[in-house]
DSSP file (Angstrom, degrees, kcal/mol; ACC not computed):
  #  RESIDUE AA STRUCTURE BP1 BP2  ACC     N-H-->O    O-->H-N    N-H-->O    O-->H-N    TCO  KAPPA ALPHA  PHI   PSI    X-CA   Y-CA   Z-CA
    1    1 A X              0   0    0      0, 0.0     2,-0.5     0, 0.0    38,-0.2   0.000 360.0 360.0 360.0 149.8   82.6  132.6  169.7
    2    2 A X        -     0   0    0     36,-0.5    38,-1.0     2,-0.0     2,-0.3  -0.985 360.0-172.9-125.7 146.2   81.3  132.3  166.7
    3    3 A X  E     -a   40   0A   0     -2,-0.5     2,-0.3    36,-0.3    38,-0.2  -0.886   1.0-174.2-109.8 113.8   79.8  135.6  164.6
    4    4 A X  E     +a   41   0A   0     36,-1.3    38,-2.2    -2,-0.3     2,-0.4  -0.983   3.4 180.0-163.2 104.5   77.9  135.5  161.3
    5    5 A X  E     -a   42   0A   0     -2,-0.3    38,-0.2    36,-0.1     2,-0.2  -0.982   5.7-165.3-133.6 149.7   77.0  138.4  159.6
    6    6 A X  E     -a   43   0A   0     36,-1.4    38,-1.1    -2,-0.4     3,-0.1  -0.572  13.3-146.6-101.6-176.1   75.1  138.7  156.2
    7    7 A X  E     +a   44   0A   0     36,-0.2    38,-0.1    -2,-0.2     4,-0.1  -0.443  24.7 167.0-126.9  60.5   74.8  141.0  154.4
    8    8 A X  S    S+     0   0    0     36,-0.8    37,-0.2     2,-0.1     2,-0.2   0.664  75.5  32.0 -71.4 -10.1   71.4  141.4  152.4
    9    9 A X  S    S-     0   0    0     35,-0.5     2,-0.3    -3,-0.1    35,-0.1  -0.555  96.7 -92.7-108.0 174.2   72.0  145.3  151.0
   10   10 A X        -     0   0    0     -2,-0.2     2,-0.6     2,-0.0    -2,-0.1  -0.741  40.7-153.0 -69.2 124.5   75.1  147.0  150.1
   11   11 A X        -     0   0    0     -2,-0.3     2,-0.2    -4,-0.1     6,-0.0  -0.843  18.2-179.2-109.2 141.0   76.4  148.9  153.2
   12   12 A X        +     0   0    0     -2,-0.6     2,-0.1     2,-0.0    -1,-0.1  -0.690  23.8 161.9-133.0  83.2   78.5  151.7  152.5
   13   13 A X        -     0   0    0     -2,-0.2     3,-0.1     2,-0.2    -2,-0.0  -0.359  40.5-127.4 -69.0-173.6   79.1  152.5  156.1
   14   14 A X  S    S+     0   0    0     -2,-0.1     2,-0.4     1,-0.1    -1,-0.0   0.269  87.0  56.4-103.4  -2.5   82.2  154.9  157.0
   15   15 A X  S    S-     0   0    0      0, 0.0     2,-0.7     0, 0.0    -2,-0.2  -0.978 106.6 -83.9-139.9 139.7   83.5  152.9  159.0
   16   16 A X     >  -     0   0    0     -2,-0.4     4,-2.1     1,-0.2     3,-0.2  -0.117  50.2-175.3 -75.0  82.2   84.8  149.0  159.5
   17   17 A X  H  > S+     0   0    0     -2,-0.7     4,-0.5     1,-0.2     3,-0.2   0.969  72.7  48.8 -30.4 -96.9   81.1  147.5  160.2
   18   18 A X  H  > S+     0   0    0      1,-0.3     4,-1.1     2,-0.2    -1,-0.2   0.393 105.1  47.7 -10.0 -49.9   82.2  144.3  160.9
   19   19 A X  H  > S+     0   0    0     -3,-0.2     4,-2.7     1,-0.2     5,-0.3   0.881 115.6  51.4 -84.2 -43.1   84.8  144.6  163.1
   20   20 A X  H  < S+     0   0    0     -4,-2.1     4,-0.5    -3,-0.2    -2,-0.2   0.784 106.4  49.9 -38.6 -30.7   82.4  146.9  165.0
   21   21 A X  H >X S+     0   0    0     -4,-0.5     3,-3.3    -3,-0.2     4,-0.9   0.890 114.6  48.1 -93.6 -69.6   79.5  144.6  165.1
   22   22 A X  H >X S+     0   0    0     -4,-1.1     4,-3.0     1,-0.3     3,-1.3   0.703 114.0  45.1 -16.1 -66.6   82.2  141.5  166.5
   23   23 A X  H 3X S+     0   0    0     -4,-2.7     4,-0.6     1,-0.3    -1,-0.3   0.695 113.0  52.1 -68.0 -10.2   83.9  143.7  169.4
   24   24 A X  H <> S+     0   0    0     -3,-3.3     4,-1.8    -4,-0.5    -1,-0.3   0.821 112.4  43.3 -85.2 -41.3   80.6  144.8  170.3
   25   25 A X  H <X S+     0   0    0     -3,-1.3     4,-0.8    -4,-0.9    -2,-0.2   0.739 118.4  45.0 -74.6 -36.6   79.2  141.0  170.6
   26   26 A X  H  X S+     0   0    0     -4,-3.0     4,-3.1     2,-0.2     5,-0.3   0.789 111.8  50.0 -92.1 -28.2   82.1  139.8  172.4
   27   27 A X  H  X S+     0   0    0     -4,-0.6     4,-3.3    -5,-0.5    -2,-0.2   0.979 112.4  49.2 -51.4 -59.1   82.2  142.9  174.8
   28   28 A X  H  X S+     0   0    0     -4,-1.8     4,-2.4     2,-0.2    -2,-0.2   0.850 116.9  42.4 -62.1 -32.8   78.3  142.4  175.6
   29   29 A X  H  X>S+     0   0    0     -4,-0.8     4,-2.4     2,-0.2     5,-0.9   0.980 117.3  45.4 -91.4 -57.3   79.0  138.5  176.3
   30   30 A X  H  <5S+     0   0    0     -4,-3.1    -2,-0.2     2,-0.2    -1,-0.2   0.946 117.1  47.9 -35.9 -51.2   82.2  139.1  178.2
   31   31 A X  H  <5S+     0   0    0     -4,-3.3    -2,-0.2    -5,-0.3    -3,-0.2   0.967 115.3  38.7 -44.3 -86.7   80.3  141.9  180.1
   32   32 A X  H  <5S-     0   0    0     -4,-2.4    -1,-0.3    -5,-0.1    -2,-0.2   0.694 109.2-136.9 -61.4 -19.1   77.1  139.9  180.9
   33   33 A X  T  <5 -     0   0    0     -4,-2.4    -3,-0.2    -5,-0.1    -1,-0.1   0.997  24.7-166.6  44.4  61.6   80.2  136.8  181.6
   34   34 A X      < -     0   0    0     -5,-0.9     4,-0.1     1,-0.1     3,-0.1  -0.351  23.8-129.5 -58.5 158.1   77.8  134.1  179.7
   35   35 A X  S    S+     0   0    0     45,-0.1     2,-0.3     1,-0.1    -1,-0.1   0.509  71.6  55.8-113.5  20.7   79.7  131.2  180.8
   36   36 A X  S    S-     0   0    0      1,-0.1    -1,-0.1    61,-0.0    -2,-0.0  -0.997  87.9 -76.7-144.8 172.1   79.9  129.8  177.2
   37   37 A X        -     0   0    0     -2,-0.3    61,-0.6    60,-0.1     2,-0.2   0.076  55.5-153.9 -25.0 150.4   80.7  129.7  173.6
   38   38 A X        -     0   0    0     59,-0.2   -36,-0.5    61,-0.1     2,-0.3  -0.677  16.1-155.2-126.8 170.3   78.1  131.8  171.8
   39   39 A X        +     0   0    0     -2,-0.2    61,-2.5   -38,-0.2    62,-0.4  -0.847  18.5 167.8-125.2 125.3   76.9  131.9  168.8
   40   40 A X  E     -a    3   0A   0    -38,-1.0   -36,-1.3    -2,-0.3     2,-0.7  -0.994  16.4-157.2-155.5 136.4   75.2  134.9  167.1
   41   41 A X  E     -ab   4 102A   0     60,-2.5    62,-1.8    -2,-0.3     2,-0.2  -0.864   4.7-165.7-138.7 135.1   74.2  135.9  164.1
   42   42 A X  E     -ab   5 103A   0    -38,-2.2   -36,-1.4    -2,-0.7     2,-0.2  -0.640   3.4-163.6-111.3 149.4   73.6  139.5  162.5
   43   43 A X  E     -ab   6 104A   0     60,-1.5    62,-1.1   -38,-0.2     2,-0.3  -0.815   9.1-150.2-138.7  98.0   71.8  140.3  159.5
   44   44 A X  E     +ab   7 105A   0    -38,-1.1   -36,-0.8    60,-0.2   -35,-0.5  -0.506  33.1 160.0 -72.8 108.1   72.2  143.7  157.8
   45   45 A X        -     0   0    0     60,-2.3    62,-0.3    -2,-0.3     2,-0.2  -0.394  32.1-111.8-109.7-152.3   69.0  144.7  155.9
   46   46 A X     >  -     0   0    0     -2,-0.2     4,-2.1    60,-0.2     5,-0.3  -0.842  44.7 -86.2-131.2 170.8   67.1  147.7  154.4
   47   47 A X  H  > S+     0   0    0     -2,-0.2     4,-1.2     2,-0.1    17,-0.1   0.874 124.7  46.0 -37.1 -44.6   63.8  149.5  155.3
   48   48 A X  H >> S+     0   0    0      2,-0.2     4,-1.7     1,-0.2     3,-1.0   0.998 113.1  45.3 -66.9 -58.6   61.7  147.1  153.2
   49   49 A X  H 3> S+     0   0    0      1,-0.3     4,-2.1     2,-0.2     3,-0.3   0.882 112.2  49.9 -65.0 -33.0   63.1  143.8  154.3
   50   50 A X  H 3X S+     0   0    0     -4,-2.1     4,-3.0     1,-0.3    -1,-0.3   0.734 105.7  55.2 -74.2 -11.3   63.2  144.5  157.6
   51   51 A X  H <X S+     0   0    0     -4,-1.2     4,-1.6    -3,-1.0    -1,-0.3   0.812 108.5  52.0 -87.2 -27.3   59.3  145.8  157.7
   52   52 A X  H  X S+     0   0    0     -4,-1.7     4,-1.3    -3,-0.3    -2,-0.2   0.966 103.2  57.3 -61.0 -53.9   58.3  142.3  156.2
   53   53 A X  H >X S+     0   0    0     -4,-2.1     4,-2.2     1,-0.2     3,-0.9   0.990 109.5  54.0 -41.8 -69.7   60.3  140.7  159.1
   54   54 A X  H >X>S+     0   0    0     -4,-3.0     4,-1.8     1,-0.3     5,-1.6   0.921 107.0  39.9   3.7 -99.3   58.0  142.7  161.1
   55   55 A X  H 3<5S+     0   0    0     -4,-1.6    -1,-0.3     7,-0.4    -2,-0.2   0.553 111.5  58.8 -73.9  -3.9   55.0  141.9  160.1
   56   56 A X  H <<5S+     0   0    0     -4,-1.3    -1,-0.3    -3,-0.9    -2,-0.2   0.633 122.2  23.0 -39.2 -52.1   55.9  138.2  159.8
   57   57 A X  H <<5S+     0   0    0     -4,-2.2    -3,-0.2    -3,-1.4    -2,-0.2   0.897 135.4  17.8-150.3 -82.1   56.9  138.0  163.4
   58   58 A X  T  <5S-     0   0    0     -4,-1.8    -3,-0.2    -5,-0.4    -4,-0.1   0.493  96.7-115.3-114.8  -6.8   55.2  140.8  165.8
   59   59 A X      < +     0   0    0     -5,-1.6     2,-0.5     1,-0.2    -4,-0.2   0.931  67.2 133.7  89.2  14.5   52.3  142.0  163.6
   60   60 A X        -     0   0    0     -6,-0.6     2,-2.0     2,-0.1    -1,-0.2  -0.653  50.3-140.2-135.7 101.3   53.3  145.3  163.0
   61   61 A X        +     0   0    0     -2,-0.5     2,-0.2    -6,-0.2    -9,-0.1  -0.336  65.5  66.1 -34.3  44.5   53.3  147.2  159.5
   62   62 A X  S    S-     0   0    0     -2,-2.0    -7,-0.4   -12,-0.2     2,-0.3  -0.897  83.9 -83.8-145.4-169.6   56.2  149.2  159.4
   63   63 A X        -     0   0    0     -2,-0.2     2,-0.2    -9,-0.1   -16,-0.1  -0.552  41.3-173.0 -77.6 144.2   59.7  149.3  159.3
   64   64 A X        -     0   0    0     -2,-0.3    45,-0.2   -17,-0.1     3,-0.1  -0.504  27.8-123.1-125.0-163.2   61.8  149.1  162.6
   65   65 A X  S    S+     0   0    0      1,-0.5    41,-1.2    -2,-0.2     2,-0.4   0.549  84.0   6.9-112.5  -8.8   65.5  149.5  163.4
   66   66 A X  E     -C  105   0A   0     39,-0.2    -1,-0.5   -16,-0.1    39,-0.2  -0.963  54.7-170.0-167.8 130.8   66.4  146.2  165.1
   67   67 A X  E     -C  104   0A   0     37,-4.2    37,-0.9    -2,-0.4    38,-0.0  -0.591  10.4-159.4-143.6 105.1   64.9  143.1  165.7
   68   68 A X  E     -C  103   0A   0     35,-0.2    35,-0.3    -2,-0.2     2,-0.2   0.046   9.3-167.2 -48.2 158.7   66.1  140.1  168.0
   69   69 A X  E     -C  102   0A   0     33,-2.2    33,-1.0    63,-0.2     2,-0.3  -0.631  10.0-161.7-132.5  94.0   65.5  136.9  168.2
   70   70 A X  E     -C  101   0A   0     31,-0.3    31,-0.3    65,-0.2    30,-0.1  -0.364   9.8-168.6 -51.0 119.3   66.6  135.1  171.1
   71   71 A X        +     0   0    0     29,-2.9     2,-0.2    -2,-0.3    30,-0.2   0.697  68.0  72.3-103.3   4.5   66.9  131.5  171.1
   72   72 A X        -     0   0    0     28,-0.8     2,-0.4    64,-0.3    66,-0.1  -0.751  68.7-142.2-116.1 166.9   67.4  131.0  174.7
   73   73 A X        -     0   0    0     -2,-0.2     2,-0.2     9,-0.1     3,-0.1  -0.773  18.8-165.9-102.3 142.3   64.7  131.4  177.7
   74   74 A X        -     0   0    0     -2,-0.4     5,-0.1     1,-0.2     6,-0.0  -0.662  38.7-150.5-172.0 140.2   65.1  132.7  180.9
   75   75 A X  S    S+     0   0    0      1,-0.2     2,-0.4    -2,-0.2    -1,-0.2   0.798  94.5   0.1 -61.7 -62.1   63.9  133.0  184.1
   76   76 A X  S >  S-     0   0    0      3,-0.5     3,-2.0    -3,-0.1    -1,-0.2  -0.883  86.5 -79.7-122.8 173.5   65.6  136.2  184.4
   77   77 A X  T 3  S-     0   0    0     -2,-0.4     2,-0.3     1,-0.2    61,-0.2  -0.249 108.2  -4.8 -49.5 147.9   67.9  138.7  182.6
   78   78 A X  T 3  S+     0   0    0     59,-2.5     2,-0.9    56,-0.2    -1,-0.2   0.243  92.7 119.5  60.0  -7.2   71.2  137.7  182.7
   79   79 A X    <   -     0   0    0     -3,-2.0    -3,-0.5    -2,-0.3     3,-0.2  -0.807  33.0-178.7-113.5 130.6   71.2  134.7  184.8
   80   80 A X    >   +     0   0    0     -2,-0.9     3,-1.2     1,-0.2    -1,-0.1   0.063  45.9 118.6-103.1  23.1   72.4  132.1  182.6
   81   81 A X  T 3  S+     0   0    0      1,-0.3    -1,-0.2     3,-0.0    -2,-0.0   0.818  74.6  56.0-101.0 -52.4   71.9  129.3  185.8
   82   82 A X  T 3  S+     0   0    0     -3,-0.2     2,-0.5    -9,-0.0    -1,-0.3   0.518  82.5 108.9 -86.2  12.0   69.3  127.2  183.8
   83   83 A X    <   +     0   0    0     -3,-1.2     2,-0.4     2,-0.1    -3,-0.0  -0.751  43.4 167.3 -66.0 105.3   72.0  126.9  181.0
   84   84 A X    >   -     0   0    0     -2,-0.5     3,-4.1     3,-0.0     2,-2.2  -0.970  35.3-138.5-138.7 130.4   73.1  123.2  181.1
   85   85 A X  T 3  S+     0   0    0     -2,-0.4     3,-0.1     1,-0.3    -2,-0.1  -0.534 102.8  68.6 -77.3  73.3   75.4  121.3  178.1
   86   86 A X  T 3  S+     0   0    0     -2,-2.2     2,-1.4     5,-0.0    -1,-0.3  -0.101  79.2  72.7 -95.6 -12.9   73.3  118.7  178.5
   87   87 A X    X   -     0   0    0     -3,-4.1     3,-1.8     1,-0.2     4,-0.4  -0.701  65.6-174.0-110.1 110.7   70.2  120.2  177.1
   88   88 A X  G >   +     0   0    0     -2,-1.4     3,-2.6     1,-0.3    -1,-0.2   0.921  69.8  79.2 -78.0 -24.8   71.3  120.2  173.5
   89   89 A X  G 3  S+     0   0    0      1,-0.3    -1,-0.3    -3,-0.1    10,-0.1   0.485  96.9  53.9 -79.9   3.0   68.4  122.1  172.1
   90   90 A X  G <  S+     0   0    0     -3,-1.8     9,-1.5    -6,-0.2     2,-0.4   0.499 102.1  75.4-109.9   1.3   70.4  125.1  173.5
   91   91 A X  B <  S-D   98   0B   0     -3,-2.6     7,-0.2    -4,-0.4     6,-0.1  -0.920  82.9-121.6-132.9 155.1   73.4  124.2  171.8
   92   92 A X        -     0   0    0      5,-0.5     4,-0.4    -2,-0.4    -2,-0.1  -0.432  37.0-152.6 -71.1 159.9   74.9  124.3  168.1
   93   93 A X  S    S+     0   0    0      2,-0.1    -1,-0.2     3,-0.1    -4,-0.0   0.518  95.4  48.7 -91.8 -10.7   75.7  120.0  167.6
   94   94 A X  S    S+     0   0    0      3,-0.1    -1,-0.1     1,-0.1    -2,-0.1   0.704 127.0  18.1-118.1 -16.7   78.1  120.7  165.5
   95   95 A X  S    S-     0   0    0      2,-0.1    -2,-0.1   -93,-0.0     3,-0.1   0.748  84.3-129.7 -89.9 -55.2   80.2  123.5  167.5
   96   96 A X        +     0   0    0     -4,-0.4     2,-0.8     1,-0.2    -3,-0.1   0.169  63.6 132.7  83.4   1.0   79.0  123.1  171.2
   97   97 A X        -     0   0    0     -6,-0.1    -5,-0.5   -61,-0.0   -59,-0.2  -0.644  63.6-113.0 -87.9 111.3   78.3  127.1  171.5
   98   98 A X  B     -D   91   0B   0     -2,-0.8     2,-0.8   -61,-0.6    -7,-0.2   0.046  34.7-112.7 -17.7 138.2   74.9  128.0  173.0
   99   99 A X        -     0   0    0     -9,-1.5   -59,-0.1     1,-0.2    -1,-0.1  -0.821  34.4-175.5 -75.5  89.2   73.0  129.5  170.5
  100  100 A X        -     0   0    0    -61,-2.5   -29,-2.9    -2,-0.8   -28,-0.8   0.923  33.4-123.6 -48.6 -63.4   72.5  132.9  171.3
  101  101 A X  E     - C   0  70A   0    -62,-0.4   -60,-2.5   -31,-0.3     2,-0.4  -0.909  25.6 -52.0 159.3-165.3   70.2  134.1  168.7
  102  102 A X  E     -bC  41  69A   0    -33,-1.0   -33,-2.2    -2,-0.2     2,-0.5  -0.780  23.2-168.0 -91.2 153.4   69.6  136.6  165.9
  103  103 A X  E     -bC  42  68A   0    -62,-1.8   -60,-1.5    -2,-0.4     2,-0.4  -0.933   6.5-163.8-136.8 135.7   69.7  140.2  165.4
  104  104 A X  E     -bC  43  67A   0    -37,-0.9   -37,-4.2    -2,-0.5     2,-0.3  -0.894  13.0-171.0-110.1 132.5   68.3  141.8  162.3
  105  105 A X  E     -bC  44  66A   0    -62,-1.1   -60,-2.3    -2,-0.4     2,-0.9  -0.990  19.6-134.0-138.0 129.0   69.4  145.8  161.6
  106  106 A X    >>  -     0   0    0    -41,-1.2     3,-2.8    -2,-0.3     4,-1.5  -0.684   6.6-154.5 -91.2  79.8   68.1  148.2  159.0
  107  107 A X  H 3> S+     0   0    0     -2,-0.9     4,-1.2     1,-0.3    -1,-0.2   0.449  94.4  51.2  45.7 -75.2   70.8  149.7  157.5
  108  108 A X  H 3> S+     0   0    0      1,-0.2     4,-3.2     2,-0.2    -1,-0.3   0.741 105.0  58.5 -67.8 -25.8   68.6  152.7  156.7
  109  109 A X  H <>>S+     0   0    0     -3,-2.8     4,-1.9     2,-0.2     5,-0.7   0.976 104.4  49.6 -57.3 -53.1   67.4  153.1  160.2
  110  110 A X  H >X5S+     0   0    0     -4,-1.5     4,-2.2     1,-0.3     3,-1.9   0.738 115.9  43.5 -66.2 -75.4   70.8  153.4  161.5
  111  111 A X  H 3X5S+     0   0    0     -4,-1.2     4,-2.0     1,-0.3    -1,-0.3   0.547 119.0  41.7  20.9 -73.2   71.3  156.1  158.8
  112  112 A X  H 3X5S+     0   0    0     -4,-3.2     4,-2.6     1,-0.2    -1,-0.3   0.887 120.0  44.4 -55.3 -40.7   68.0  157.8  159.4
  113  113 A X  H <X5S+     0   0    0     -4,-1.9     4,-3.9    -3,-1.9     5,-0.3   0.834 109.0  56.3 -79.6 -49.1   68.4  157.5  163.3
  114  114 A X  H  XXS+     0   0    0     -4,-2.2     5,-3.6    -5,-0.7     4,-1.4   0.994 109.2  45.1 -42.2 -63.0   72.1  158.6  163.3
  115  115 A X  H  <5S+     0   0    0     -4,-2.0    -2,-0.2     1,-0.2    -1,-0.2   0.885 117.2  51.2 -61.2 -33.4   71.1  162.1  161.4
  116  116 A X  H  <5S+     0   0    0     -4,-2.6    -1,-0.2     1,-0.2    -3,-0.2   0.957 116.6  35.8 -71.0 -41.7   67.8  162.4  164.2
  117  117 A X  H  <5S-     0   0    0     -4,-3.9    -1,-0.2     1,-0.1    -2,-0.2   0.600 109.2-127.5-102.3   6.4   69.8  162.0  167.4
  118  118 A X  T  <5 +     0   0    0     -4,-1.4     2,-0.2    -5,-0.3    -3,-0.2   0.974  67.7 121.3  68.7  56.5   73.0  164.1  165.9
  119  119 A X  S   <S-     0   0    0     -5,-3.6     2,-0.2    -6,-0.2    -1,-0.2  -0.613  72.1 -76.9-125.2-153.8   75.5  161.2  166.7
  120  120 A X        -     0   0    0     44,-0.4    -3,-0.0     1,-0.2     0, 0.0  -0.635  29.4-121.7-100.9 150.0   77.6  159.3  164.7
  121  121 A X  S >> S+     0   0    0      2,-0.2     3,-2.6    -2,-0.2     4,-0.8   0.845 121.3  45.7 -31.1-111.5   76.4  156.0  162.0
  122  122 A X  H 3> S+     0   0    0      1,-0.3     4,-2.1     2,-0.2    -1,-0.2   0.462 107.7  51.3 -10.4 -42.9   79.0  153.9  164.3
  123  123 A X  H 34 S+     0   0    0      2,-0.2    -1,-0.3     1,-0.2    -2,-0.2   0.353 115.4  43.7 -97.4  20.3   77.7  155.3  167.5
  124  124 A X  H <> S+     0   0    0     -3,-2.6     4,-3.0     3,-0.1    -2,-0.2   0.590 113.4  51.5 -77.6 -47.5   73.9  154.1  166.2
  125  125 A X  H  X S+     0   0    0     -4,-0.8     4,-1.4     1,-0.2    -2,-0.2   0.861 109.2  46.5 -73.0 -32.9   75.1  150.7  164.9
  126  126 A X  H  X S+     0   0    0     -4,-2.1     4,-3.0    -5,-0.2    -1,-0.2   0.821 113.1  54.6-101.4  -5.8   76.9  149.6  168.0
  127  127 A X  H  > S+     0   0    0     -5,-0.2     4,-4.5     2,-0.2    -2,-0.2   0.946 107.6  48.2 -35.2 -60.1   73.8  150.8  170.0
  128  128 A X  H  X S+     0   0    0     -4,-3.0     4,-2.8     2,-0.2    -2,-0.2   0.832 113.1  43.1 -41.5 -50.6   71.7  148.9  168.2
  129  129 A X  H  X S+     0   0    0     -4,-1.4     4,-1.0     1,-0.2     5,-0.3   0.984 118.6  49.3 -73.2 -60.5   73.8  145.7  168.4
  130  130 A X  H >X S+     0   0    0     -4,-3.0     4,-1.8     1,-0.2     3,-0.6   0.780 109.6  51.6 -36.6 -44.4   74.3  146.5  172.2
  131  131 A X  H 3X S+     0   0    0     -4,-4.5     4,-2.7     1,-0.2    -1,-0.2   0.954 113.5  42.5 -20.6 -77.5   70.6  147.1  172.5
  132  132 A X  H 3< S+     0   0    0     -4,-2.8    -1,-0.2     1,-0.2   -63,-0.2   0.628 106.5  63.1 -67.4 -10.6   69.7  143.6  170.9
  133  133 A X  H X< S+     0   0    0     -4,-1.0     3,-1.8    -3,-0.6     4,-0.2   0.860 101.8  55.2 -65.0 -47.9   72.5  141.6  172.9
  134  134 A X  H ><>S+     0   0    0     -4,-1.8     5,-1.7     1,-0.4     3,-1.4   0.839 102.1  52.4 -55.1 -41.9   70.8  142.5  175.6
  135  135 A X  T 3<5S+     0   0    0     -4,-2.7    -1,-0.4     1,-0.2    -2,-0.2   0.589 101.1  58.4 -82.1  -1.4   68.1  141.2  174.4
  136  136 A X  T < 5S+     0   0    0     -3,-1.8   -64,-0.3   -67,-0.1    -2,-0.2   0.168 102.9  59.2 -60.9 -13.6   69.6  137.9  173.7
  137  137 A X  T < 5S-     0   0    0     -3,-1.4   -59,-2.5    -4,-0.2   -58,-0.2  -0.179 127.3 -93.7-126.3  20.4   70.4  137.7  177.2
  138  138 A X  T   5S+     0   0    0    -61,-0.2   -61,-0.2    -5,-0.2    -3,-0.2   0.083  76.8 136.1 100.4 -40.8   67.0  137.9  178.4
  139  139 A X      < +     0   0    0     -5,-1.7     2,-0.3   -63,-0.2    -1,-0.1   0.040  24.8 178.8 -42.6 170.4   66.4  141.9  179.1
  140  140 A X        -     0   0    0      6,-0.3     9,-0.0     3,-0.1   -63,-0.0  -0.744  35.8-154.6-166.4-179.6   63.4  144.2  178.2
  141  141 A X        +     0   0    0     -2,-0.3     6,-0.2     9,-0.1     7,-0.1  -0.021  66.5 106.9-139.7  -7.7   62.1  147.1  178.3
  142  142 A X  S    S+     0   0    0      4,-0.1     2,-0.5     5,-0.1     0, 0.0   0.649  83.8  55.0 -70.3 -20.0   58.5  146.4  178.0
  143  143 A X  S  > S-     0   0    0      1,-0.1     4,-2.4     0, 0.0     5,-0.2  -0.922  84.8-126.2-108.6 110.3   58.3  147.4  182.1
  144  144 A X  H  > S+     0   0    0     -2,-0.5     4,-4.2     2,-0.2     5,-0.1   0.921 114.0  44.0  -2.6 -79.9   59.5  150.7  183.5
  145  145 A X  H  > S+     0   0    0      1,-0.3     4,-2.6     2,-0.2    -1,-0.2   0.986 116.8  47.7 -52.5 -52.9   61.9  149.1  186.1
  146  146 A X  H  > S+     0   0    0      1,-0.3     4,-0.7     2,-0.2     5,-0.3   0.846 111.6  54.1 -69.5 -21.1   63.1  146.5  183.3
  147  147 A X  H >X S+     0   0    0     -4,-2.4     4,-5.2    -6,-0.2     3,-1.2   0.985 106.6  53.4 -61.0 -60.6   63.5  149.7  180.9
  148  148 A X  H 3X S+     0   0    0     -4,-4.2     4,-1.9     1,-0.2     5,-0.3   0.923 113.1  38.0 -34.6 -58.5   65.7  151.4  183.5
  149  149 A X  H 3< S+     0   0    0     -4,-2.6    -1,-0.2     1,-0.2    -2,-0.2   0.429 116.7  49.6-112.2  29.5   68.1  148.8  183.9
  150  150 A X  H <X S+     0   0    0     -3,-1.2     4,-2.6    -4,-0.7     5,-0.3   0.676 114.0  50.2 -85.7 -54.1   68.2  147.7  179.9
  151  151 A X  H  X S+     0   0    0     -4,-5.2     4,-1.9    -5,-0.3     5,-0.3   0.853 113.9  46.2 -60.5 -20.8   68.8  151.5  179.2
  152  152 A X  H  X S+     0   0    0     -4,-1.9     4,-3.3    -5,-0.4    -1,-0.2   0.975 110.9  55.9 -70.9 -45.9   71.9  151.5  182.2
  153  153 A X  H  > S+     0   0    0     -5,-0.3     4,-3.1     2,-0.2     5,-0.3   0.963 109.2  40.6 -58.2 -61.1   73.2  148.6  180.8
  154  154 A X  H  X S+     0   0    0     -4,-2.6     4,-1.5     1,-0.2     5,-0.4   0.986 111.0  54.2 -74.2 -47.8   73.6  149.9  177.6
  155  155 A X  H  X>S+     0   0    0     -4,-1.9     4,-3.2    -5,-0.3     5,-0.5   0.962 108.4  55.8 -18.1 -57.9   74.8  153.2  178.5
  156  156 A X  H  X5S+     0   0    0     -4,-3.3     4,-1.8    -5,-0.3     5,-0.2   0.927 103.0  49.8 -63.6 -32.0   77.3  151.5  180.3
  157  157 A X  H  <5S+     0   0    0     -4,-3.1    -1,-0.2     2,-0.2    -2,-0.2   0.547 109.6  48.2 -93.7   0.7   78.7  149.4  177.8
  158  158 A X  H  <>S+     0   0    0     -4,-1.5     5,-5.0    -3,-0.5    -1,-0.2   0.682 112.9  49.3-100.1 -19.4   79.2  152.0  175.1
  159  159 A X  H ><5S+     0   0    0     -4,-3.2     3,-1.4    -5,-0.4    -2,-0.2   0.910 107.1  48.5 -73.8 -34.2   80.7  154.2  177.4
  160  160 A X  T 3<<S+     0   0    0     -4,-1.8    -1,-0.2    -5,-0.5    -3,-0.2   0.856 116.3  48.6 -74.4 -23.7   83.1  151.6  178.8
  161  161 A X  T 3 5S-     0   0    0     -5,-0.2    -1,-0.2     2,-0.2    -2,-0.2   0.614 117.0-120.5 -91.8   2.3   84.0  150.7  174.5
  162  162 A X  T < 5 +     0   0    0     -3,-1.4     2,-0.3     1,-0.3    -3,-0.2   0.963  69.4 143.2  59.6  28.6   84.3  154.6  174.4
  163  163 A X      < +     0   0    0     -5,-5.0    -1,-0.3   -40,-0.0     2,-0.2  -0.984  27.5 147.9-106.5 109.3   81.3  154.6  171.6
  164  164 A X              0   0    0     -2,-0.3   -44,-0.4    -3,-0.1    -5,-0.0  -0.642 360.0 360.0-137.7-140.1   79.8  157.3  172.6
  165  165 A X              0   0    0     -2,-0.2   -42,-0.1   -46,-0.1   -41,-0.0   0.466 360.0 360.0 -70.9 360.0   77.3  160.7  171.1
């Protein structure tokens, strides 16, 4: 797998970011058992950048906490069936790992978000990533039912990494 993270702020988490956002990406793709190399790439921002990203992309004039980007399609969540290394526009040339996609995280949201729901920074940030893997893998929320079983899923997989409130 390959893992990218920038950094566009200074992060002064408490806690080893990095390694957090990795074991979190490789958990979610073991978990979901993609059946290939990945590629993903994280981008650390602030309130500001990420509310430009925003409004660039969905139209909406604020600040968020997370925003994917997926680069693959799919007929449904998690089934990765229409995946084929022959269709190169789904794959890096220069690696061979599917291109998952991005996910972009405000820094200060986790921060803000952490102090509102009285958990921990750590247990915000690997929500978050969990959140947006999911959504790399096809899920939403946009649907009741499809809320239910994005919110199980992620439940399940911070309790099973023993991130939890």
């Amino acid at each position: 797998m390959s893992f990218f993270l920038e950094e566009e702020v200074e992060v002064d988490f408490t806690f080893d970011y990095k390694q957090i956002a990795e074991k979190v990406v490789n958990y979610c793709i073991e978990r979901e058992k993609f059946p290939y190399e990945a590629e993903v790439n994280l981008t650390l921002t602030d309130n500001e950048g990420i509310h430009i990203i925003n409004k660039e992309y969905r139209e909406i004039d604020r600040p968020t906490d997370v925003l994917s980007f997926p680069m693959l399609s799919y007929d449904a969540p998690g089934d990765f069936s229409f995946l084929m290394e022959e269709n190169e526009d789904d794959f890096n040339p220069d690696t061979g790992e599917a291109m998952l996609g991005d996910i972009i995280i405000s820094v200060d949201k986790v921060k803000e978000q952490a102090r509102e729901y009285g958990h921990s920074e750590l247990r915000e940030f690997a929500f978050l990533i969990t959140h947006s893997m999911l959504h790399l893998f096809g899920y939403d929320h946009m649907e009741p039912e499809e809320a239910e079983v994005m919110e199980r899923r992620q439940r399940e997989i911070l309790e099973e990494l023993q991130i939890t409130r």
